[in-house]
SELO-815787 format. One line per field, with one value per residue (C-alpha): residue number from 1; x, y, z. Coordinates in Angstrom, 1 decimal. Each point is the difference from the previous one (the first is absolute). Layout:
seq [NUM,...] $
X [X,...] $
Y [Y,...] $
Z [Z,...] $
***
This chain:
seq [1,2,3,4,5,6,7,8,9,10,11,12,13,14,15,16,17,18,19,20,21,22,23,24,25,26,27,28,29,30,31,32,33,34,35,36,37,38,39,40,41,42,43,44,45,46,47,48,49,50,51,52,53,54,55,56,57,58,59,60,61,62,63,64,65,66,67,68,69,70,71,72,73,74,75,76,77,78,79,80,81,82,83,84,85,86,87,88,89,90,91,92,93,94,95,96,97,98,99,100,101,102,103,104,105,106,107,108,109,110,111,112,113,114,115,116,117,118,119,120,121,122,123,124,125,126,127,128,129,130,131,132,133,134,135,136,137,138,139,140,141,142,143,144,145,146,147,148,149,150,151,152,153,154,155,156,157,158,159,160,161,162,163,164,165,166,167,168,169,170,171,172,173,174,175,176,177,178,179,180,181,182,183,184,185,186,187,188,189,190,191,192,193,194,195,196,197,198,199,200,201,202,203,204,205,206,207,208,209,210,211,212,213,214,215,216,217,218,219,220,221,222,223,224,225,226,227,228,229,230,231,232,233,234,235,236,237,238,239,240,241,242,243,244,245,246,247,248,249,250,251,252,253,254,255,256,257,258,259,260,261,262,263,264,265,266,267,268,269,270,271,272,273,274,275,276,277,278,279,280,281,282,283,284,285,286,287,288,289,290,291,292,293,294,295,296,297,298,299,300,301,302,303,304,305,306,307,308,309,310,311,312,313,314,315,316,317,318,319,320,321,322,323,324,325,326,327,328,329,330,331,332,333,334,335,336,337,338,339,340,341,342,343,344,345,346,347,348,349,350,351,352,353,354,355,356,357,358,359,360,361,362,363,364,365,366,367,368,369,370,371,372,373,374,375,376,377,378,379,380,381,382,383,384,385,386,387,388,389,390,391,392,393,394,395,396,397,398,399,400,401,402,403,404,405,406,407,408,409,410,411,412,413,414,415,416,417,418,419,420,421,422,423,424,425,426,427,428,429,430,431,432,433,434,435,436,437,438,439,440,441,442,443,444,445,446,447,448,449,450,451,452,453,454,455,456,457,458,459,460,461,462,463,464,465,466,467,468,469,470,471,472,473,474,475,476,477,478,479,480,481,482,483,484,485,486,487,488,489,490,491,492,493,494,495,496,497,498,499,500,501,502,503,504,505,506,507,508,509,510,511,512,513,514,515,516,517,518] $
X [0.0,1.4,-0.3,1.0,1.9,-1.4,1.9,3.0,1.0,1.4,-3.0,-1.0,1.0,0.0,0.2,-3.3,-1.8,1.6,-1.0,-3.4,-0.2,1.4,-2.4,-2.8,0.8,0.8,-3.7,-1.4,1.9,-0.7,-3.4,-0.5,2.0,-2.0,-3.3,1.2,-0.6,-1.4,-3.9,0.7,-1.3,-2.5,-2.0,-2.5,-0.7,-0.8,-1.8,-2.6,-0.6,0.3,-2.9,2.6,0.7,3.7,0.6,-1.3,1.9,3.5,-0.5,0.5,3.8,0.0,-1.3,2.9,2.5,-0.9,-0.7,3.5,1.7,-1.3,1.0,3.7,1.0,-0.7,1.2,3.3,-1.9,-2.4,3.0,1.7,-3.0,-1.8,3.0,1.1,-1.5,-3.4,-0.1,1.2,-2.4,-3.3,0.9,0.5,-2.9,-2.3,1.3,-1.1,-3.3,-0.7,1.0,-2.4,-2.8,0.7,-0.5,-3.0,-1.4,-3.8,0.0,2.3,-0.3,1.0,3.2,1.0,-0.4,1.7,3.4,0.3,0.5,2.4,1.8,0.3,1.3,2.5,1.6,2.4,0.7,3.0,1.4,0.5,0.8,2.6,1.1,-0.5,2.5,2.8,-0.1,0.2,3.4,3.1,1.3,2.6,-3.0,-3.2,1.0,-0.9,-3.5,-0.8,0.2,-2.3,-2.7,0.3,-0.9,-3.7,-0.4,1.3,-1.5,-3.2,-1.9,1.5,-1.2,-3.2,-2.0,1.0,-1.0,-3.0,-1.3,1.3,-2.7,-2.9,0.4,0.2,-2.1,-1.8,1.1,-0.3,2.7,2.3,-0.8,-0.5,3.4,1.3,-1.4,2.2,3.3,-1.3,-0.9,3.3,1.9,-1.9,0.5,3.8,0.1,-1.6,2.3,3.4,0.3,1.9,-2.3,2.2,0.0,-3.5,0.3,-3.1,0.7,-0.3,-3.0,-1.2,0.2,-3.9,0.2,3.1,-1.5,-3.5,1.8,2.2,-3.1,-2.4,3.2,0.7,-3.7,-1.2,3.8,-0.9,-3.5,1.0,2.6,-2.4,-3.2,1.9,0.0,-3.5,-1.3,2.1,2.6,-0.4,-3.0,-2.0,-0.8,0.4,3.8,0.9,-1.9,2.4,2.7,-0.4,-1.3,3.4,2.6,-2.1,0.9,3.8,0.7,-1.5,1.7,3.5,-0.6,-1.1,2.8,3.1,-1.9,-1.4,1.9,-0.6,-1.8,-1.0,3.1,3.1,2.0,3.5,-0.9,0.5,3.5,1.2,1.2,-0.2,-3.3,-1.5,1.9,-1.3,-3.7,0.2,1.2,-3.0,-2.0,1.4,0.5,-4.0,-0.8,1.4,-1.0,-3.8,-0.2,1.7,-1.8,-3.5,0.6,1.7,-3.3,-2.0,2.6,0.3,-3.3,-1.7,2.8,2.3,-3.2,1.8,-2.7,-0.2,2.1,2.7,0.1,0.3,2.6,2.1,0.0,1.6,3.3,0.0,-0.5,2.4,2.9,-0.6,0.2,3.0,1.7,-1.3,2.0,3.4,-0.8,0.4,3.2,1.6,-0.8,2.1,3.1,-0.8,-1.0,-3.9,-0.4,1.7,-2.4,-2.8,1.3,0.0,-3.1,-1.5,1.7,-1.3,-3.7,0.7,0.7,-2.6,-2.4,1.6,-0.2,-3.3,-0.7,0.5,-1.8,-2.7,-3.2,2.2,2.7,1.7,-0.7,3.3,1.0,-2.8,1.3,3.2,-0.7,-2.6,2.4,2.9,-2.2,-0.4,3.7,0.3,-2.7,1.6,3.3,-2.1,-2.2,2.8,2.8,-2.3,-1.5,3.3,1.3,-3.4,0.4,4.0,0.5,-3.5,-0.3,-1.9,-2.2,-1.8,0.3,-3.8,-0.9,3.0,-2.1,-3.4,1.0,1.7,-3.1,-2.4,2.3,0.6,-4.4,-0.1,2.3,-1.7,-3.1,1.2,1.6,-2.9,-2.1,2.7,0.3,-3.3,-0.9,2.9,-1.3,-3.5,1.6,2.2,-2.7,-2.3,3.2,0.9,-3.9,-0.1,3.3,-0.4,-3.0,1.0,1.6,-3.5,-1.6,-1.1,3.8,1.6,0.2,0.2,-3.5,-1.6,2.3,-0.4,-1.8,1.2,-1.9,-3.4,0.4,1.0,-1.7,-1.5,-2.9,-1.5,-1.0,2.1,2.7,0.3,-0.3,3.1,1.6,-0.4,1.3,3.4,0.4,-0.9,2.2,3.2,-0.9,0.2,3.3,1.3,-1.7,1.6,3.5,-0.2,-1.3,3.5,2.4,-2.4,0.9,3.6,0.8,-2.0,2.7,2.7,0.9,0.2,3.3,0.6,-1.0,2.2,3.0,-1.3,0.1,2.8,2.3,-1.0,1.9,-2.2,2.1,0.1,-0.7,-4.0,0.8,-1.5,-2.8,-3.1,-1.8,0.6,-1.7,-1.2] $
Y [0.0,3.4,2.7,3.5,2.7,3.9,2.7,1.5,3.1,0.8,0.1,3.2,3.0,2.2,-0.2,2.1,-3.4,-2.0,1.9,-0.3,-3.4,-0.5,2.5,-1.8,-3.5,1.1,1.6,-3.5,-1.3,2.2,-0.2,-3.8,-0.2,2.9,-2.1,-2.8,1.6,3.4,-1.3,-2.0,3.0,1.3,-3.7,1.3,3.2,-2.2,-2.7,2.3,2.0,-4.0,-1.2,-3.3,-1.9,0.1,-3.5,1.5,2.9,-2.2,-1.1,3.4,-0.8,-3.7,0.3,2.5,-2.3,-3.0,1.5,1.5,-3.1,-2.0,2.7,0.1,-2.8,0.2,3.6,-1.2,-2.2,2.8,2.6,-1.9,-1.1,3.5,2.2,2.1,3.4,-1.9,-1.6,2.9,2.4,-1.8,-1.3,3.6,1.1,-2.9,0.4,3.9,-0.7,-3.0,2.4,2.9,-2.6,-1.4,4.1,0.0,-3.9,0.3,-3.6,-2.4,-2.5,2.7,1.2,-3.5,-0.4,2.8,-0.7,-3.1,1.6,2.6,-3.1,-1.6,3.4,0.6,-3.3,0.8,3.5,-0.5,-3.3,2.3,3.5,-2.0,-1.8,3.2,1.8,-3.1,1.0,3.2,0.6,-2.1,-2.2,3.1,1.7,-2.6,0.6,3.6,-1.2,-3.2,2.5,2.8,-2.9,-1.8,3.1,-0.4,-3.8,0.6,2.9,-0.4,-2.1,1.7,3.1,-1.5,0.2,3.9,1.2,-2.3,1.6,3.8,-0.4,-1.6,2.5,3.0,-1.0,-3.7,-3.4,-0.2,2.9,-3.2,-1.2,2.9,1.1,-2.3,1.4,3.1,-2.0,-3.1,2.6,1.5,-3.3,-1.3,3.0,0.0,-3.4,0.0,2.9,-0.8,-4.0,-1.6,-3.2,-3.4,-2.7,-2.0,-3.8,-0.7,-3.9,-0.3,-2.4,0.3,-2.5,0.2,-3.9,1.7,3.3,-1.6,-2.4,3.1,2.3,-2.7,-0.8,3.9,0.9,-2.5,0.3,3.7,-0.9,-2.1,2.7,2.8,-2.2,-2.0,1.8,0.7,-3.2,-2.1,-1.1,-3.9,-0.4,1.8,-2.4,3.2,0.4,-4.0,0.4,3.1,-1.9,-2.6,1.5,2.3,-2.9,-2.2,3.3,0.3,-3.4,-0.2,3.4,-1.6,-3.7,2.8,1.8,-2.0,-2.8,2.2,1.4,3.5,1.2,3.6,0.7,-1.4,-2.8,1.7,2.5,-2.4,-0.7,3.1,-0.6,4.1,0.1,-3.0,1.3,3.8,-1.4,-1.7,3.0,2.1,-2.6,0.5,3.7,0.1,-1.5,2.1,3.3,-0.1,-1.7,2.3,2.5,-1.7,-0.5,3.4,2.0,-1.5,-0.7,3.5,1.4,-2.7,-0.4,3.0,2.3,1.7,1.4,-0.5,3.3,-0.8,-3.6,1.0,2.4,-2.5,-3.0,3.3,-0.9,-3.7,1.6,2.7,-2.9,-2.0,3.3,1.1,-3.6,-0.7,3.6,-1.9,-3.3,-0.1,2.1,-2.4,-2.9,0.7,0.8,-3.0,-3.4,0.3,-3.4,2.0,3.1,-2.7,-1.6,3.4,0.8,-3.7,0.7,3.8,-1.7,-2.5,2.3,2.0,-2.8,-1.2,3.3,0.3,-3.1,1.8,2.6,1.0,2.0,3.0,0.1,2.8,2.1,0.8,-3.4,-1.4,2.5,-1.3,-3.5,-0.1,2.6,-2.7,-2.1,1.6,0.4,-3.6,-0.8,2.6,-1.5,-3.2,1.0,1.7,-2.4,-3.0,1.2,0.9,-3.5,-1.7,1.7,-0.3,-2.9,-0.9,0.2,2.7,-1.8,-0.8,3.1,0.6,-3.4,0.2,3.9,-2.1,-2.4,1.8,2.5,-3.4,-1.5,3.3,0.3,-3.8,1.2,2.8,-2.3,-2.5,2.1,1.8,-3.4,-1.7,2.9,0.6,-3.5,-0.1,3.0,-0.8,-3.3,1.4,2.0,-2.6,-1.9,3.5,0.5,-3.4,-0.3,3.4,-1.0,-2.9,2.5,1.5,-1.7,1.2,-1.0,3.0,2.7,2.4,-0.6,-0.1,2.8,4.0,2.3,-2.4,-2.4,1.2,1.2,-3.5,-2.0,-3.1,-0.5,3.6,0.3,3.4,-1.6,-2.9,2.0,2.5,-3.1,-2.0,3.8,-0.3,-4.0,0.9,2.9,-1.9,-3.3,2.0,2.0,-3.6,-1.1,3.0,-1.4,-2.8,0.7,2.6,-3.3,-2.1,2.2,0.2,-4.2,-0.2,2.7,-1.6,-2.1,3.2,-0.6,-3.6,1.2,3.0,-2.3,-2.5,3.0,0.1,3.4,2.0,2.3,3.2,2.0,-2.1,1.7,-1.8,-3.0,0.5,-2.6,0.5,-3.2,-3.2,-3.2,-2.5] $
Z [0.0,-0.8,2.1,-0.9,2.3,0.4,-1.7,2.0,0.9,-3.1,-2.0,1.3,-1.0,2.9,3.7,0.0,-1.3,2.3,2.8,-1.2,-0.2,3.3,1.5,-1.4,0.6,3.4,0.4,-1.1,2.8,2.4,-1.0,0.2,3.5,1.4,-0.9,2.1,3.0,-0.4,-0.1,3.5,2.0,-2.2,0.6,3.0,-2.2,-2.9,2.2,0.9,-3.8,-1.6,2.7,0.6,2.9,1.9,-1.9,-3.4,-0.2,0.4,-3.3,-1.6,1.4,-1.0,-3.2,-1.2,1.8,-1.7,-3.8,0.9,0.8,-3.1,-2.4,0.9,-1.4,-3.5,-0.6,-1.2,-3.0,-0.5,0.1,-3.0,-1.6,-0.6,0.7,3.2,-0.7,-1.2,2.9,2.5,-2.2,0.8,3.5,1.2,-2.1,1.5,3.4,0.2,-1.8,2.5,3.0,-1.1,-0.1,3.7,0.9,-2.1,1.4,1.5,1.5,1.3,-3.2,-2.0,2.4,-0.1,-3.7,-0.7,2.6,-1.8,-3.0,1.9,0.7,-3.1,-1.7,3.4,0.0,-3.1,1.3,2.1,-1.7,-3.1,1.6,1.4,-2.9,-2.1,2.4,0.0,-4.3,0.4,1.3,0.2,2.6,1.3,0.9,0.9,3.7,0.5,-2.6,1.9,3.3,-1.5,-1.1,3.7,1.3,-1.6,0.3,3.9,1.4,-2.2,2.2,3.3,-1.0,-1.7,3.5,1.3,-3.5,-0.4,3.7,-1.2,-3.0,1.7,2.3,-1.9,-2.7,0.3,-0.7,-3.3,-0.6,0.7,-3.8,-1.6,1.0,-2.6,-3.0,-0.4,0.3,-2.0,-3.0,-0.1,0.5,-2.6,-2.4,1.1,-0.8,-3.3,-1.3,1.2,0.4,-2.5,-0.7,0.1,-2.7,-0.2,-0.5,-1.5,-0.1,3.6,1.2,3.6,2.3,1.2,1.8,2.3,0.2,1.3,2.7,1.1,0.3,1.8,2.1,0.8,0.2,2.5,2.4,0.0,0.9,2.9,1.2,0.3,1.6,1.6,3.7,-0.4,-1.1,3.1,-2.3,-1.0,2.6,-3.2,-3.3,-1.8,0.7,-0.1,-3.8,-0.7,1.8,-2.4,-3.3,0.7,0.4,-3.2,-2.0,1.1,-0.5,-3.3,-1.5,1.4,-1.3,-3.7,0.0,0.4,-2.5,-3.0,-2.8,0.6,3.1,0.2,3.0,-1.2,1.6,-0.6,2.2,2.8,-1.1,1.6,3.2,1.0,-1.0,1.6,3.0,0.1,-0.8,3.4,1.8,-1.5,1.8,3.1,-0.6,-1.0,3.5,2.1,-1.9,0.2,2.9,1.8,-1.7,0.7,4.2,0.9,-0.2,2.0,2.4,0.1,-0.4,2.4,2.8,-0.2,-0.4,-2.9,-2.4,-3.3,-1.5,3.2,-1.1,-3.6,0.9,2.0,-3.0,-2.1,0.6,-1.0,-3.8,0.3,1.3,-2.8,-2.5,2.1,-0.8,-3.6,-0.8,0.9,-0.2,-4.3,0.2,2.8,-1.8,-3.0,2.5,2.5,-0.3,-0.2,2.3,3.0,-0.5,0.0,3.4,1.9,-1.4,1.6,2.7,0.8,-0.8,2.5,2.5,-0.2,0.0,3.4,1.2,-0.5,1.6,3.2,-0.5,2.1,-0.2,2.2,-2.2,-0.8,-3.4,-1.0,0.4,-1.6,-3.4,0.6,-0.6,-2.8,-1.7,0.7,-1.7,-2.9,-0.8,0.5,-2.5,-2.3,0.1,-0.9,-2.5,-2.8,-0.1,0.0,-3.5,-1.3,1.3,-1.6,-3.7,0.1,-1.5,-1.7,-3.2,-1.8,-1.6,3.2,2.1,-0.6,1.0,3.1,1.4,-0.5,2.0,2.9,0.0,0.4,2.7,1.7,0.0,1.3,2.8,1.2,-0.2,2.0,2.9,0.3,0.6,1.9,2.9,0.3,0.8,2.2,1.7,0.9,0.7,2.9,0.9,1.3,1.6,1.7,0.9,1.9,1.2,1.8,0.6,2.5,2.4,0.4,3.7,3.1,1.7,-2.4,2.4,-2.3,-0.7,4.0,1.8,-0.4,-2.3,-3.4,1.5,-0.5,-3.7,-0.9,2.2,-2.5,2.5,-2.0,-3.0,-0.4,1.6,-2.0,-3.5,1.1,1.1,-3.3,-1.7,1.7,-0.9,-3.3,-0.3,1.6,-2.6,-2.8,1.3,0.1,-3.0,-2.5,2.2,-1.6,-3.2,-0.2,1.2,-2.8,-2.7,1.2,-0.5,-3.0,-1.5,1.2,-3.4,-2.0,1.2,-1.5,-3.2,-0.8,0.6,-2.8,-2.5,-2.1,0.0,-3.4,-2.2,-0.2,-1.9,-2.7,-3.3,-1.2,-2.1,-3.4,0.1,-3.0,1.0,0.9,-1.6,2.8] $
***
């Protein structure tokens, strides 16, 4: 199977045009990572206008999620199939015309509807602003590129729920769409003008029996992730049929791909060890960053009594460590081995995550910024080199296939961290709840001598609700503990894998590769 490369940097004439096409392949980016997260607070807004239940609404999430996820994978066929400024032409195009409808939706069939269809546009945005990027300049110079694109795909969804709140707000909730439409235009405009189109292999046949078992597989994993905690996990039918319907689907696009003659992702692409390598640290990378993301808000909101701008305000710095980083982390990769800048990066993240496994409700603000902005430069440090490390040695034939598929493993991670700590954390909660609970009878004197006695005295009613408060209170303290500690031994291997990467050359001049013939 061929497979065609994009046009490089020399086929523009001007630096004017390139700037262009970085701007607007970075606003697709931007645009698609911002959407990941932005529409998380605007959901009680929307519950009420939509008439849907707390379970309903969810699906306004879910349903972007999972369109997203199926869509990733075949952008690298679809890239060299109908050619890269096609395809980046009518994604943006589709994504800002799906957007304006989710701000115009008047029931909750049509909001879902219409997100799926914001999904299936999204999902190509960042695998080819990211593989438009890589084209555009040479190796010399991809670091200080792969840091200015990071900086959308990583702060997006950090900063997705302080603007999302700002415009509901301000305006109303479905501001959070419409905000799109103005950026999509112009992206899609920029795009249309200035991007040189890459060569279009009109030969190629899609793979539609590995596409459907990679889509069923993705759709119902994705499925089971987000109702998981909700539905009890495998005490529900519903998630053991997901469970299994996801697994069925995995199994038979593997058994597809590494059997057929030409499956829609190519097997070469496995073949590089730095690639393989990196796609597992964007897994681990992906779990920690929403996660973390997805329990420090309530944490703060609900235990620390921050509100919502002072909580907003305090997860700040995270973004603005891992911009801080991402401006050095391209240039020091070029002058050090990029697997050291990798390690320290781990090894900042790990830190923080320890750290903030003993926190408490009462701790102190600045040293709260401290560490999440500690955290950031770690995942900075992380973020750059891995890509350069990923795309170093693949061939260029399959760098839209090799940003696919590190955008879809990078989606599965978040997914899965998110799922993971939260069942961990109502988990601990309950074995907090009844383990504190034990220490509550009638020989703990603190509960039968002086005035304490009487507001938590379990033989009243008034009593025995403030008492059941401060249990509560102190399980989930402990509970958010462990969650911290949790998330700190499941990123422990990030480790393992940067030593099984292989040292690149990233100053080598781009090898001059047209297409390769599977």
């Amino acid at each position: 199977m061929t497979r065609a490369i994009g046009a490089s940097h020399e086929a523009y004439e001007s630096k004017f045009e390139l700037r262009i096409v970085m701007l607007c392949s970075m606003a697709g980016t931007l645009m698609q990572a911002l959407d990941s997260t932005i529409a998380n607070v605007a959901l009680p807004y929307m519950q009420g206008s939509l008439q849907a239940s707390r379970d309903q609404i969810t699906w306004v999430l879910t349903s972007y999620i999972v369109a997203s996820a199926i869509m990733t994978a075949p952008v690298g066929w679809l890239a060299s199939r109908f050619g890269r400024k096609n395809l980046a032409v009518v994604c943006i195009t589709g994504f800002t015309i799906a957007s304006m409808m989710c701000g115009a939706a008047q029931s909750l069939e049509q909001m879902i509807l219409f997100r799926i269809l914001q999904g299936v546009f999204g999902a190509a945005l960042s695998p080819l602003s990211q593989s438009i990027m890589l084209d555009l300049y040479p190796p010399q110079k991809r670091g200080s590129i792969m840091a200015i694109w990071g900086m959308g795909v990583m702060v997006g969804p950090i900063l997705g729920p302080t603007l999302g709140g700002y415009l509901t707000d301000v305006y109303n909730w479905r501001w959070v769409f419409y905000i799109n439409v103005p950026f999509g235009l112009a992206a899609a405009t920029g795009t249309w003008l200035f991007l040189r189109d890459t060569h279009r292999d009109e030969s190629l046949r899609f793979d539609w029996t590995g596409f459907a078992a990679l889509g069923i597989g993705l759709g119902a994993f994705q499925l089971m992730l987000d109702r998981g905690t909700s539905q009890d996990w495998f005490g529900s039918m519903e998630i053991i049929a997901e469970c299994v319907v996801g697994a069925l689907g995995f199994y038979l696009f593997l058994v597809h791909m590494f059997t057929s003659e030409r499956p829609f992702i190519p097997r070469a692409i496995f073949a590089d060890r730095n690639f393989v390598s990196s796609l597992f640290l964007m897994f681990a990378l992906g779990l920690v960053m929403l996660a973390s993301s997805a329990l420090l808000p309530p944490y703060l909101q609900n235990l620390g009594g921050y509100s919502v701008t002072d909580t907003g305000l305090l997860l700040a710095p995270r973004g603005v460590g891992t911009m801080f980083a991402m401006l050095f982390a391209g240039r020091l990769a070029f002058r050090f081995d990029p697997r050291y800048l990798m390690t320290g990066g781990v090894l900042l993240l790990l830190w923080s995550i320890w750290e903030m496994s003993n926190w408490t409700p009462a701790v102190a603000p600045s040293w709260l910024v401290f560490t999440t902005f500690i955290q950031g430069i770690g995942m900075g440090f992380i973020f750059v080199p891995m890509n350069l490390v990923a795309f170093a040695t693949l061939p260029p034939v399959y760098r839209t296939d090799g940003t696919a598929l590190i955008n879809l493993i990078r989606n599965v991670g978040m997914a899965v961290g998110v799922s993971i700590t939260t069942t961990v954390l109502a988990s601990s909660i309950q074995t907090a709840h009844s383990q504190l609970a034990e220490h509550v009878t009638r020989f703990n004197r603190a509960l039968s001598v002086n005035g304490p006695s009487m507001m938590w005295n379990p033989s009243l009613p008034f009593g025995l609700q403030q008492l059941n408060g401060v249990v509560e209170r102190n399980a989930q303290v402990i509970a958010y503990a462990n969650d911290f500690l949790f998330m700190f031994f499941i990123s422990v291997p990030a480790l393992l894998v940067i030593f099984l990467m292989k040292k690149p050359t990233l100053s080598q001049a781009p090898t001059a590769m047209e297409a390769v013939a599977e």
